[in-house]
KOLPAKE-281782 format. One record per residue (C-alpha): x, y, z. Coordinates in nm, 3 decimals. Layout:
! residues N
<px X py Y pz Z> $
...
END
This chain:
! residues 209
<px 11.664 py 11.467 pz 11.732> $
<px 11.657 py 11.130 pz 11.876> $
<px 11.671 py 11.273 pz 12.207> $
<px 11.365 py 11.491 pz 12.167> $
<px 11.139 py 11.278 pz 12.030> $
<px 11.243 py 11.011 pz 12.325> $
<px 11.167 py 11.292 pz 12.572> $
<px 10.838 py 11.391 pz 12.352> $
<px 10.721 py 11.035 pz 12.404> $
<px 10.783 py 11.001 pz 12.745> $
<px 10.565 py 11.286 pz 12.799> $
<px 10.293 py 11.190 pz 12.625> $
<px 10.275 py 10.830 pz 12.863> $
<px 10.288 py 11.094 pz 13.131> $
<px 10.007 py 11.290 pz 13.036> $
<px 9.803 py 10.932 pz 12.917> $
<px 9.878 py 10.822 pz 13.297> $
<px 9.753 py 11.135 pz 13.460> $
<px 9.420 py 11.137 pz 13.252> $
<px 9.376 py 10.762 pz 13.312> $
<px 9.418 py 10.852 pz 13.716> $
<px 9.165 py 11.149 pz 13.686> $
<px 8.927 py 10.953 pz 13.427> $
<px 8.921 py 10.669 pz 13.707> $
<px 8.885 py 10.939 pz 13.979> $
<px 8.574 py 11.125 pz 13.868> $
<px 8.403 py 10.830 pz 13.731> $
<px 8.422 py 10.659 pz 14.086> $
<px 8.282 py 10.974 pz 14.232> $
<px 7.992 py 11.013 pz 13.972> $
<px 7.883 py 10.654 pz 13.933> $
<px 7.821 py 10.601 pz 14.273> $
<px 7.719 py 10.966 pz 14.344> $
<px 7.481 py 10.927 pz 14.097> $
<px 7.329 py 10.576 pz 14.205> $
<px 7.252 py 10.733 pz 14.525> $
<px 7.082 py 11.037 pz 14.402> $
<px 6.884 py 10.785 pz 14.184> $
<px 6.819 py 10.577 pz 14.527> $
<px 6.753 py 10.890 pz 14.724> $
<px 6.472 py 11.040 pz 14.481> $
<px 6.302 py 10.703 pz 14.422> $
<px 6.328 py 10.615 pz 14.829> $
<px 6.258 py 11.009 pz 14.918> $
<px 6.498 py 11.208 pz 15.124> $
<px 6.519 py 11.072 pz 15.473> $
<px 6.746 py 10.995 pz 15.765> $
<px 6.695 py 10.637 pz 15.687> $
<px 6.742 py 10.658 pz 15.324> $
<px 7.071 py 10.880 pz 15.385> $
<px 7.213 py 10.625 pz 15.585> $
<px 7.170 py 10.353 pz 15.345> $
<px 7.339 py 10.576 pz 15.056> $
<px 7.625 py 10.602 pz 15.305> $
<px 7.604 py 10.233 pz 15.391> $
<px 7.666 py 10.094 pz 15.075> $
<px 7.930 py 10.361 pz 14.930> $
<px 8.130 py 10.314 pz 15.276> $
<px 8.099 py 9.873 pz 15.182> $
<px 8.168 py 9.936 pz 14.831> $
<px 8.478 py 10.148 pz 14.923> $
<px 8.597 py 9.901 pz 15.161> $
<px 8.540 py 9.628 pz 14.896> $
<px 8.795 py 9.807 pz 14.647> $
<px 9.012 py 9.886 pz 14.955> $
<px 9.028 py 9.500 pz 15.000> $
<px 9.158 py 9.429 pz 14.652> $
<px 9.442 py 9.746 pz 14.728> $
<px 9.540 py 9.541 pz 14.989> $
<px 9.580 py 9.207 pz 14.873> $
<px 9.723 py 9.245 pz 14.524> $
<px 10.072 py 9.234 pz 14.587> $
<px 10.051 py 8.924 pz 14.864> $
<px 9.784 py 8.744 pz 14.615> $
<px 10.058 py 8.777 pz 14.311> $
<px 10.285 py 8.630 pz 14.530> $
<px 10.115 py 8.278 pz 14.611> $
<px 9.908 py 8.295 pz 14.247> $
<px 10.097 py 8.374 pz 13.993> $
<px 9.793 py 8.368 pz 13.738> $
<px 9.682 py 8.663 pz 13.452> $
<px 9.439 py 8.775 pz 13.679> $
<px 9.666 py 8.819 pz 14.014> $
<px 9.930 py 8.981 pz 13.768> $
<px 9.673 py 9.234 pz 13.592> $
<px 9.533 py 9.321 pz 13.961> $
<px 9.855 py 9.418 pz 14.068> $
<px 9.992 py 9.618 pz 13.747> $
<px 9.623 py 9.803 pz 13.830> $
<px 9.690 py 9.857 pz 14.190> $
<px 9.739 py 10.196 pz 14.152> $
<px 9.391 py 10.309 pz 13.910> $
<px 9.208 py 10.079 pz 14.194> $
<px 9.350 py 10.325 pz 14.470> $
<px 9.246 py 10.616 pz 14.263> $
<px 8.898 py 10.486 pz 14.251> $
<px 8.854 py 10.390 pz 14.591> $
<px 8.939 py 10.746 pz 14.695> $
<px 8.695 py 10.865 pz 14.450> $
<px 8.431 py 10.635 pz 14.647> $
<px 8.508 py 10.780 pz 14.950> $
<px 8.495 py 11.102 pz 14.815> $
<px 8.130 py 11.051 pz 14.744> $
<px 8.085 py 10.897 pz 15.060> $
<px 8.223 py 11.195 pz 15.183> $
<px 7.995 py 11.424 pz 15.017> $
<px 7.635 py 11.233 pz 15.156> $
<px 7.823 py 11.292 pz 15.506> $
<px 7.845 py 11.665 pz 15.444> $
<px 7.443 py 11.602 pz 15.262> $
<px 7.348 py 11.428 pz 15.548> $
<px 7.439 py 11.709 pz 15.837> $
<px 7.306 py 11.938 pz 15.560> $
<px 6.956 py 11.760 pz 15.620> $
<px 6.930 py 11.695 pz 15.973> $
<px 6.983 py 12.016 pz 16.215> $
<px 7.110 py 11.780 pz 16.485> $
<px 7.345 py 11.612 pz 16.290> $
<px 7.645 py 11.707 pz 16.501> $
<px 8.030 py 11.633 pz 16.388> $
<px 8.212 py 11.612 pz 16.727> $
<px 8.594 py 11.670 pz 16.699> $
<px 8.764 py 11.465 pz 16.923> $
<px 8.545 py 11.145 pz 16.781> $
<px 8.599 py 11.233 pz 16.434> $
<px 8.986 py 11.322 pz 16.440> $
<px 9.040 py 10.922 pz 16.312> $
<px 8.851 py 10.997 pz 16.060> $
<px 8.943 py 11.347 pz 15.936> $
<px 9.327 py 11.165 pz 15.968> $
<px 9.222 py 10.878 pz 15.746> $
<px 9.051 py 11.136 pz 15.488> $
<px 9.382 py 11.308 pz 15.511> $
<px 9.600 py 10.991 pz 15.418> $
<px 9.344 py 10.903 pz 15.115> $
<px 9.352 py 11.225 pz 14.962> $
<px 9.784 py 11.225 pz 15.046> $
<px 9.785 py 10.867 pz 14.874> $
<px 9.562 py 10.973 pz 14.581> $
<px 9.796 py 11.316 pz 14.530> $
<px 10.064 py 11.086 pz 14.522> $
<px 9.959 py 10.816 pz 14.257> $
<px 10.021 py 11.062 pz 13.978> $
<px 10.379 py 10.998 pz 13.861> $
<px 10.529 py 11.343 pz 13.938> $
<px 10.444 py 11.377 pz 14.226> $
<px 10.564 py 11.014 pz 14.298> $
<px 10.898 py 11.107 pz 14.214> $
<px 10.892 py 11.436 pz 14.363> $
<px 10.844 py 11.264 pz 14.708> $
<px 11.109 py 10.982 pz 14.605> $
<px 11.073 py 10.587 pz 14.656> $
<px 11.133 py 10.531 pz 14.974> $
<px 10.901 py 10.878 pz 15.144> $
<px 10.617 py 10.725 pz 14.872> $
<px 10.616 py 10.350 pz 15.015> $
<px 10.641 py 10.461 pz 15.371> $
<px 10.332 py 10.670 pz 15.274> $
<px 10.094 py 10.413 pz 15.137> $
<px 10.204 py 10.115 pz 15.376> $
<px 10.130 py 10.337 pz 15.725> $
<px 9.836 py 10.458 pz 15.521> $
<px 9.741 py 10.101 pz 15.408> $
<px 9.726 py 9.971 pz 15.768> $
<px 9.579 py 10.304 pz 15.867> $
<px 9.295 py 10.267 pz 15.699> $
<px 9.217 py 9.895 pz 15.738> $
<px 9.260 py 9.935 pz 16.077> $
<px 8.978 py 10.215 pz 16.074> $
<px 8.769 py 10.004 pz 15.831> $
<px 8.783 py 9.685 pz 16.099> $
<px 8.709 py 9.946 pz 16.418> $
<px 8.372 py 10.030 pz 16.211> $
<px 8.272 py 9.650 pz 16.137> $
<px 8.313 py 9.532 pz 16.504> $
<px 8.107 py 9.579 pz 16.772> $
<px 8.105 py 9.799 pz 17.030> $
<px 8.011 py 9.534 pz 17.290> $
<px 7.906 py 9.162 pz 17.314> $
<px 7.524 py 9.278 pz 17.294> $
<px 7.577 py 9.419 pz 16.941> $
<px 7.712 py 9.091 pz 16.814> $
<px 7.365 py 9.067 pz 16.590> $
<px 7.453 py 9.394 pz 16.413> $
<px 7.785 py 9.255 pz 16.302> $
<px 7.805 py 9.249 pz 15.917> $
<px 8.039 py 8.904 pz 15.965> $
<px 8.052 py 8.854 pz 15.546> $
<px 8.266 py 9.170 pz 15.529> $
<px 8.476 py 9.045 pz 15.861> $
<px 8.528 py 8.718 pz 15.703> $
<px 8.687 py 8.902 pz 15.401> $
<px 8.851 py 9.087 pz 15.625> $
<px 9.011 py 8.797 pz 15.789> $
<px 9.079 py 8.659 pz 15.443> $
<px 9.235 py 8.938 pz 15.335> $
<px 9.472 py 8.934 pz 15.641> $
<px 9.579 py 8.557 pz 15.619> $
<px 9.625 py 8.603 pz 15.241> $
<px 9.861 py 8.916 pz 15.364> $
<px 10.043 py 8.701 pz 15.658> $
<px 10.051 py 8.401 pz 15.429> $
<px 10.272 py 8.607 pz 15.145> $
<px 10.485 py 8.793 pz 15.411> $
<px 10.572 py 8.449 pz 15.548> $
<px 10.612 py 8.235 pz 15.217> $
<px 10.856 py 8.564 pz 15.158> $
<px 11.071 py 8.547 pz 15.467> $
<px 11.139 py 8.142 pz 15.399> $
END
């Protein structure tokens, strides 16, 4: 009897897990998705409007993806409430910032759907359709079945190469594409960037001593 209701229970935190993850997911797609639409009908529906949709849901996706990647490292050297509750939520923040993306995602698709010229050429965007691939992979795999179903060690080597995957993709997008371009350079989000990378090296180094 004891046994059952122990096994009852620890189904129920299951299913309370999984509904957190999907209650996270589709309010990070709607919110957003539905600030945009908001944006786009008070703005009106053009190129330059579209673009600004996807430039803010692409900054505010990066934003979360810059908390993803500093919680554990930040916990390390500040061990305050704060770094500890960031890190226990590391997971629900990775579910959201794939459901950011997926709206981003979506005003891509909207924005080829309005322009007739909009082309999507494959070689250029096969970083991208590979980083899509690794959100949604990472996302499937923040429930807790399917966690254990691809065991510990498949799950972290999963999430790290797709960790550095994706920042490295983010950073390719913030800098230039020459020395001429320097004035289109959003250097706020690089400087977080480069935050976020000495607060990673910092950690991994405080670790090793």
């Amino acid at each position: 009897m004891t046994k059952t209701a122990g096994c009852c229970g620890d189904l129920s935190l299951q299913l309370t897990s999984n509904q957190r993850n999907w209650s996270v997911f589709f309010a990070a797609v709607l919110l957003p998705a539905g600030a945009a639409v908001i944006y786009l009908i008070t703005a009106g529906i053009s190129e330059e409007s579209i673009l600004v949709v996807l430039t803010l849901t692409a900054r505010l996706a990066f934003l979360v993806y810059l908390v993803v990647f500093i919680a554990r490292p930040l916990r390390q050297l500040f061990a305050t409430p704060l770094t500890t509750a960031v890190l226990k939520n590391r997971r629900l923040i990775g579910v959201a910032f794939a459901g950011i993306h997926t709206a981003h995602l979506g005003f891509i698709f909207y924005r080829a759907e309005q322009a007739p010229d909009f082309e999507f050429p494959v070689l250029a965007n096969l970083p991208g359709a590979l980083t899509y691939g690794l959100i949604y992979l990472m996302f499937i795999t923040s429930f807790d079945v399917t966690a254990r179903a691809l065991g510990p060690q498949a799950w972290r080597r999963l999430h790290r190469t797709g960790l550095y995957w994706i920042g490295f993709i983010f950073l390719a997008t913030l800098l230039p594409e020459s020395l001429d371009n320097l004035a289109d350079v959003n250097w706020w989000l690089v400087g977080l960037t480069a935050a976020a990378i000495v607060i990673r090296l910092t950690a991994y180094y405080a670790k090793r001593r």
